[in-house]
C-alpha positions in Angstrom: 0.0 0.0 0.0 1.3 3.6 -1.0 2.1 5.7 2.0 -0.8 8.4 1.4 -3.1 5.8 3.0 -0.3 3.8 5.3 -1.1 5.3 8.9 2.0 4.6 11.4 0.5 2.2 13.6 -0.7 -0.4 10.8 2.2 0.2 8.5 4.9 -0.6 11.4 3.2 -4.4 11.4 3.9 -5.1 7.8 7.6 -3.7 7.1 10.6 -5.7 6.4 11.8 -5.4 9.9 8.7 -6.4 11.4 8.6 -9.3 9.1 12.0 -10.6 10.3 11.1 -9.6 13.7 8.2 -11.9 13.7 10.9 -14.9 12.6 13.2 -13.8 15.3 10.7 -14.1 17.5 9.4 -17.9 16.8 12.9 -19.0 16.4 13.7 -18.0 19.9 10.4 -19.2 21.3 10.7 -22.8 19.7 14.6 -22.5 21.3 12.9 -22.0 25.1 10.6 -24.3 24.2 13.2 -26.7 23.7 15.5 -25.5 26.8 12.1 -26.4 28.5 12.1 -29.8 27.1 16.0 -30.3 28.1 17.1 -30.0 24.5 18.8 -27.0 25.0 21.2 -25.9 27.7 20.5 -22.8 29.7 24.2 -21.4 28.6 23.2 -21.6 25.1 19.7 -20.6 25.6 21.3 -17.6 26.8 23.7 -16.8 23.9 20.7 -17.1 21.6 18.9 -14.8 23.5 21.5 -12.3 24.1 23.2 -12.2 20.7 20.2 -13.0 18.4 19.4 -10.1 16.1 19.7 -9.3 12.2 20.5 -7.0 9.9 17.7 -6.1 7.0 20.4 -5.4 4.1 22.6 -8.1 5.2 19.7 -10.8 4.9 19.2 -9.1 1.3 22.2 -9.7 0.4 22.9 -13.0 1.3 19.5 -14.1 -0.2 20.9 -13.1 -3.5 23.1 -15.8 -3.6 21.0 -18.0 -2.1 17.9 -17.7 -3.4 16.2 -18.7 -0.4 14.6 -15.4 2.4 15.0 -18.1 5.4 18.2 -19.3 4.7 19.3 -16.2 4.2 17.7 -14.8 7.9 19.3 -17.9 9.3 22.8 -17.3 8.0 22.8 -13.5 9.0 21.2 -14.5 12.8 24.2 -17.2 13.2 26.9 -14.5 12.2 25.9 -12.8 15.4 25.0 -16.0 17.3 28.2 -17.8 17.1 28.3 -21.4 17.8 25.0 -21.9 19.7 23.0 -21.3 16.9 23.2 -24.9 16.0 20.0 -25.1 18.3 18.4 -22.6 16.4 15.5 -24.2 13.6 16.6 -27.5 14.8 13.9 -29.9 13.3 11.6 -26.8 11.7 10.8 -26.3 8.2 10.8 -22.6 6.6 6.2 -22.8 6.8 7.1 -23.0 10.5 8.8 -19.5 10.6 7.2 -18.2 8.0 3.5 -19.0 8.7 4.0 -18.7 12.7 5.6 -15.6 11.8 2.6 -14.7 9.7 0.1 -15.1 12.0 1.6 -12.8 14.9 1.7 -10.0 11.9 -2.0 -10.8 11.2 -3.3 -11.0 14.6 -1.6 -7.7 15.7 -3.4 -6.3 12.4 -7.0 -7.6 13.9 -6.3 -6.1 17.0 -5.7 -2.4 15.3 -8.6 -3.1 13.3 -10.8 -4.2 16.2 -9.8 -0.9 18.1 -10.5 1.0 14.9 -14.1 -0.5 14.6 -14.5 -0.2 18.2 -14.4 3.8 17.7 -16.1 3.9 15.0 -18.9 2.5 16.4 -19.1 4.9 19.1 -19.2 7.9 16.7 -22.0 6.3 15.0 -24.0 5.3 18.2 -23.7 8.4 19.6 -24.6 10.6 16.4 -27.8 7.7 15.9 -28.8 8.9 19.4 -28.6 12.9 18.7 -30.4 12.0 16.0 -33.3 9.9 17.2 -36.3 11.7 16.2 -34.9 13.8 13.0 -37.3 13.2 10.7 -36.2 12.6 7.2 -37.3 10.9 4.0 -36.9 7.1 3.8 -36.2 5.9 0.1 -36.6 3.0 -2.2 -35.2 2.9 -5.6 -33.8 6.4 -4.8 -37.5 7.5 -4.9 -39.2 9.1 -1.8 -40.6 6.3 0.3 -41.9 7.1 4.0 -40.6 9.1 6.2 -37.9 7.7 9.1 -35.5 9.1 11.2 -31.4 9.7 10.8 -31.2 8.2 13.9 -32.7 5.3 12.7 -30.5 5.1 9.3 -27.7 5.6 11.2 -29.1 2.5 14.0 -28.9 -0.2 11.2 -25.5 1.0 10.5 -24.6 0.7 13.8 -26.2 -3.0 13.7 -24.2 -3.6 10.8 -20.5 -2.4 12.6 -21.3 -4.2 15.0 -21.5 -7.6 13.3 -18.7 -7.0 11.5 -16.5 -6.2 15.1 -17.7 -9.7 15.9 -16.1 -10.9 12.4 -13.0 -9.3 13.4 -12.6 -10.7 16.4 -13.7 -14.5 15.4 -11.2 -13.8 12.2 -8.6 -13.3 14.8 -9.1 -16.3 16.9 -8.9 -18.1 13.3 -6.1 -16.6 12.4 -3.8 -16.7 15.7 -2.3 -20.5 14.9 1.1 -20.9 14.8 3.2 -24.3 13.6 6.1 -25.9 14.3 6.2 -29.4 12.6 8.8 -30.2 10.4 8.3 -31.3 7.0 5.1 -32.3 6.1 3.7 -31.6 9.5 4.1 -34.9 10.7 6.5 -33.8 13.8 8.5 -36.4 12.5 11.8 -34.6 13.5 10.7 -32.6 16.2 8.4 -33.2 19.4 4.9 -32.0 19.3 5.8 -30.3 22.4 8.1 -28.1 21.0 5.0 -26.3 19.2 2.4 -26.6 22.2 5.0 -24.4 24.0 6.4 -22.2 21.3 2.7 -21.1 21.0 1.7 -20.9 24.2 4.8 -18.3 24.5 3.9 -17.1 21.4 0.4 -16.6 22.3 -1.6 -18.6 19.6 -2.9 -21.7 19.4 -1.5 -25.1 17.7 -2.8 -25.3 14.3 -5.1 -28.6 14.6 -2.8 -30.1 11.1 -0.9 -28.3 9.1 0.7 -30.0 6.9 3.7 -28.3 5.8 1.8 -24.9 5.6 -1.1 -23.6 7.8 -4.2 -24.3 5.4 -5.0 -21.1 3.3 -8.6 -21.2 4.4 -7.5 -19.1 7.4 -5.9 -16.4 5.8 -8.7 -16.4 2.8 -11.4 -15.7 6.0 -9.3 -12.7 7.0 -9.7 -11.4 3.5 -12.9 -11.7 3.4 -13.5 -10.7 6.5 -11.7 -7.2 6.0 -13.6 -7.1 2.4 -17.1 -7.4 4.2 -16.5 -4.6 6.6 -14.6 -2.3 3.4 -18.1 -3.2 1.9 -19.9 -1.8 5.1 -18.6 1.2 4.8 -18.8 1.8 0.7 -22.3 1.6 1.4 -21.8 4.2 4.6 -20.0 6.5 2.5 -22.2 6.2 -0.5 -25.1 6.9 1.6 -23.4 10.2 3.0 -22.7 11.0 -0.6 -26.0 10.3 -2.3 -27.5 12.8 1.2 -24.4 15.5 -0.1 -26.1 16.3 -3.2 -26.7 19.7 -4.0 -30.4 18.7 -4.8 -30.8 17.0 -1.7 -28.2 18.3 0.6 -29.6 16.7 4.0 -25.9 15.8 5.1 -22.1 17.0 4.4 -19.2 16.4 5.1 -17.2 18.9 7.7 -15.4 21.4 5.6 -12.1 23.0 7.0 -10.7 26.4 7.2 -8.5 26.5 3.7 -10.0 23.9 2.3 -10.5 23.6 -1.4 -13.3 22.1 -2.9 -12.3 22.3 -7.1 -9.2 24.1 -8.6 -11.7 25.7 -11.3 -15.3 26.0 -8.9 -14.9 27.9 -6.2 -17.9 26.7 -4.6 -17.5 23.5 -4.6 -17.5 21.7 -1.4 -17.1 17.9 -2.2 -17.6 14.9 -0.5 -14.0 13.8 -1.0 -13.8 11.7 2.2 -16.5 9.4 1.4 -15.2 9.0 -2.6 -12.3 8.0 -1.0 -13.4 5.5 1.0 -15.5 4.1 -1.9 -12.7 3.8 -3.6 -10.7 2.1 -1.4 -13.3 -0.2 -0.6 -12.8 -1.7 -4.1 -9.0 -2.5 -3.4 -10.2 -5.2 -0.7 -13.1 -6.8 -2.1 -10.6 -7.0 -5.6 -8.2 -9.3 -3.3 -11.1 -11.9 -2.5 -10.7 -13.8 -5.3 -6.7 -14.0 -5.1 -6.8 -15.4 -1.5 -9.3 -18.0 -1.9 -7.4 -19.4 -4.8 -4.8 -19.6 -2.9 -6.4 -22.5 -0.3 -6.1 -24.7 -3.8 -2.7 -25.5 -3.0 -0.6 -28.4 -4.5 -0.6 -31.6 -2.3 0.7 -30.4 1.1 2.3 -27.5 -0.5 3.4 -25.3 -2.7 4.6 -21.4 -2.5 1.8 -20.5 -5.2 0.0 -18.3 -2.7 3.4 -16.9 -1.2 4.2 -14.3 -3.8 0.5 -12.4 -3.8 0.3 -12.8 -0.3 3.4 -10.3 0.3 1.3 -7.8 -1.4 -2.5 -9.0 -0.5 -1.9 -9.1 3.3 -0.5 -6.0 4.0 -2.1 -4.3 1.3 -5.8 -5.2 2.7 -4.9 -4.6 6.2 -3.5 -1.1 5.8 -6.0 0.3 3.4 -9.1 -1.2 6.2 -6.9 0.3 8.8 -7.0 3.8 7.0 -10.7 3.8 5.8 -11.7 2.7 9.4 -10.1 6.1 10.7 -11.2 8.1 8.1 -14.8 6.8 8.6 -15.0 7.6 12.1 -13.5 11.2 11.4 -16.6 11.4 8.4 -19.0 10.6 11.2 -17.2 12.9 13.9 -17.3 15.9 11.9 -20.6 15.5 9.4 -22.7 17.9 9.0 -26.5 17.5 9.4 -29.5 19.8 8.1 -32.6 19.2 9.4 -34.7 21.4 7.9 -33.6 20.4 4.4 -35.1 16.9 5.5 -38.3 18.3 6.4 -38.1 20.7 3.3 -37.7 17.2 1.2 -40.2 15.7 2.8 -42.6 18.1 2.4 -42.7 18.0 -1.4 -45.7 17.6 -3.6 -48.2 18.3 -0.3 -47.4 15.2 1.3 -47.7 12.5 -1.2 -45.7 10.5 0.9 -48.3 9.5 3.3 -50.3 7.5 1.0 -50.2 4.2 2.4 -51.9 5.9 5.8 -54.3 7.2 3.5 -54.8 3.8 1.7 -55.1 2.4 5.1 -58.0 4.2 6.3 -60.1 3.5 3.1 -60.0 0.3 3.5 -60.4 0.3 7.0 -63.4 2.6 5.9 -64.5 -0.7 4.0 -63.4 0.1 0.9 -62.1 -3.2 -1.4 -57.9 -2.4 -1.4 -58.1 -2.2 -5.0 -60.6 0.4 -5.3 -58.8 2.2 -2.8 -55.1 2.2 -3.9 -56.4 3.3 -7.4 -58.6 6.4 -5.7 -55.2 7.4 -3.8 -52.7 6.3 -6.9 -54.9 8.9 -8.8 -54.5 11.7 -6.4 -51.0 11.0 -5.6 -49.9 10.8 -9.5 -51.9 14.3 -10.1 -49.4 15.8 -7.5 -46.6 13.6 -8.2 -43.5 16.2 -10.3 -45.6 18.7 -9.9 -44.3 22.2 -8.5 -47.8 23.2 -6.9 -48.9 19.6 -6.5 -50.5 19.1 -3.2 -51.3 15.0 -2.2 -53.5 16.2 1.1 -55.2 19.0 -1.1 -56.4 16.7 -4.1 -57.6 14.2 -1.4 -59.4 16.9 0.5 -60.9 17.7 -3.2 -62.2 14.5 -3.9 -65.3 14.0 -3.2 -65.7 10.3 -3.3 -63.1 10.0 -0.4 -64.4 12.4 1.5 -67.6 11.0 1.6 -65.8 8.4 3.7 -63.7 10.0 5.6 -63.7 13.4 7.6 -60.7 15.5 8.0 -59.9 15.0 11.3 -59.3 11.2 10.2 -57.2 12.6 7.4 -54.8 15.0 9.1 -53.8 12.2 11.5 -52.3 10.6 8.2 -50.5 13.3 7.6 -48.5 12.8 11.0 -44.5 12.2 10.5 -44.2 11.2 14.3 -46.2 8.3 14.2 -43.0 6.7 12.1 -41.1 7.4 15.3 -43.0 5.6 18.4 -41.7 2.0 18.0 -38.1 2.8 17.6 -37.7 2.2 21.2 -37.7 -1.3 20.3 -34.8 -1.0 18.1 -32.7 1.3 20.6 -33.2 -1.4 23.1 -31.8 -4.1 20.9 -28.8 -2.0 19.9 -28.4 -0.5 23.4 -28.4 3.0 22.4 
């Protein structure tokens, strides 16, 4: 991922020094866990400990020649090592480094991720409870439905982030499995001890069989995962920018001091923030199909998936990482008119309330058919009209109001009665 949308934290987990730190960091575990087992002496344990460290452009160069990134971390680690490092990778195979390795980078990556989501829910929640009884127009098709509130758009986003938190953190018990068994996985040259206590230090769990690699199934679930919640918030942000529009202009995004909106309009005020997260969005979900053809590996393994994952894993955690934050700052800082949502509900005298209106005919005892065509008729005569009044044409027609009297017709005409059962959905979401 470029460095416009690397933010410190995230970007620290996935650079080449983390990388090798990660390797540094098994190797020494699996030695302990050996010392443990009496495999090691505590004089060597100790040299390993104290001496064990590498050097990025050494490993570099060294792999040049041999053409192999492990080999190469071994060699430089045993130049500062010395003589003990003949109990270091004693019975492992690269996967064990490598994947073991992997998975501390990964499950350091959920829990940014997790404390990302974690905020962002909060900015939501509480802007869904300013916002409880801020009437607005509900749509379908992009056409004018019924009326709701932007609390209540804003609850089944909430709903929504908070699913995907509980993806995240089930992703990251999947994904925190380390291995150390040899070639092939069978333990055949080392004890299955050694890797019951390498990842108990190492704070993940045994994988249950991993052949010579942990199965690809794992780290395709963490891709998806993170493509599911970048899909979250494309649809967040392309709410927010659908609401932006100058014809609709209910919501906006928070516009700074010096900012610039267009280098040709000067009254542009974009909704950049949300185009961006869009955008991003589709960098994810494009990695899906890359890591689950990677779980289609040959036999009990092959390095197929080894070369996309150095760009996929990193790539999809950082730019998640980034559109998290950005989100919550959207959410933080956005802008909400209210009287521009009841100025859009208000169009075309009310034609909006036609189902209540529909309702009371044929509670009236009017056949439904008969009375969605008398209201269909009045609402249509209204309907892109720029004097068109829904309640006046009813009020007109003379075969309703025959029926009905007007007291019984301006109670359809009543936004707040979309309002008095979302209680029920505040209580599930614990707003």
């Amino acid at each position: 991922m470029i460095e416009r949308y690397t933010l410190p934290e995230m970007g620290q987990i996935w650079t080449e020094h983390s990388k090798f730190q990660s390797w540094l960091d098994v190797e020494i575990a699996a030695c302990e866990a050996n010392f443990k087992l009496g495999l090691i002496s505590k004089e060597d344990l100790s040299q390993i400990k104290n001496k064990a460290q590498f050097n990025v452009a050494r490993i570099k160069e060294i792999e040049k020649e041999v053409k192999h990134d492990v080999i190469a971390f071994l060699t430089n680690l045993n130049e500062y090592v010395g003589d003990s490092g003949r109990f270091i990778h004693v019975g492992m195979t690269s996967s064990d480094v490598l994947d073991t390795g992997l998975s501390l980078q990964l499950k350091a990556s959920c829990d940014l991720l997790i404390t990302e989501i974690e905020k962002l829910e909060e900015e939501i929640r509480s802007l869904a409870n300013k916002h409880k009884e801020t009437i607005m127009i509900g749509r379908s098709h992009a056409i004018h439905g019924e009326p709701i509130s932007f609390g209540f758009k804003l609850a089944g986003w909430l709903a929504e982030i908070i699913r995907n938190k509980n993806r995240l953190l089930s992703t990251k018990e999947s994904i925190s499995v380390g291995q150390i068994s040899g070639a092939m996985g069978t333990y055949a040259n080392t004890d299955p001890q050694v890797e019951e206590l390498t990842c108990e230090l190492l704070e993940l769990k045994p994988d249950t069989t991993s052949t010579q690699v942990i199965s690809r199934d794992r780290h395709a679930e963490y891709v998806q995962t993170l493509a599911l919640v970048g899909s979250s918030l494309d649809r967040f942000a392309t709410e927010i920018r659908n609401l932006q529009r100058t014809d609709v202009l209910e919501v906006e995004e928070g516009f700074t001091k010096g900012q610039k909106g267009s280098s040709a309009m000067p009254h542009k005020r974009n909704p950049i923030r949300s185009e961006r997260v869009s955008g991003l969005s589709r960098i994810i979900k494009s990695y899906v199909f890359t890591a689950l053809d990677n779980v289609t590996l040959w036999h009990e393994r092959d390095i197929s998936h080894s070369s996309n994952e150095r760009i996929m894993l990193p790539d999809v955690s950082i730019c998640l990482h980034f559109m998290l934050r950005e989100m919550s700052d959207i959410i933080s800082s956005l802008q909400v008119y209210p009287e521009n949502m009841i100025k859009n509900i208000n169009i075309y005298g009310g034609v909006i309330f036609s189902q209540k209106v529909l309702l009371l005919l044929v509670e009236k005892g009017i056949s439904r058919e008969k009375a969605y065509s008398l209201v269909q008729k009045n609402a249509h005569s209204a309907w892109n009209n720029e004097e068109g009044s829904f309640r006046k044409n009813i009020e007109n027609d003379q075969e309703i109001m025959e029926i009905i009297d007007k007291n019984e017709l301006k109670k359809c005409f009543n936004s707040s009665i979309h309002l008095i059962n979302l209680n029920v959905v505040w209580e599930r979401l614990g707003i």
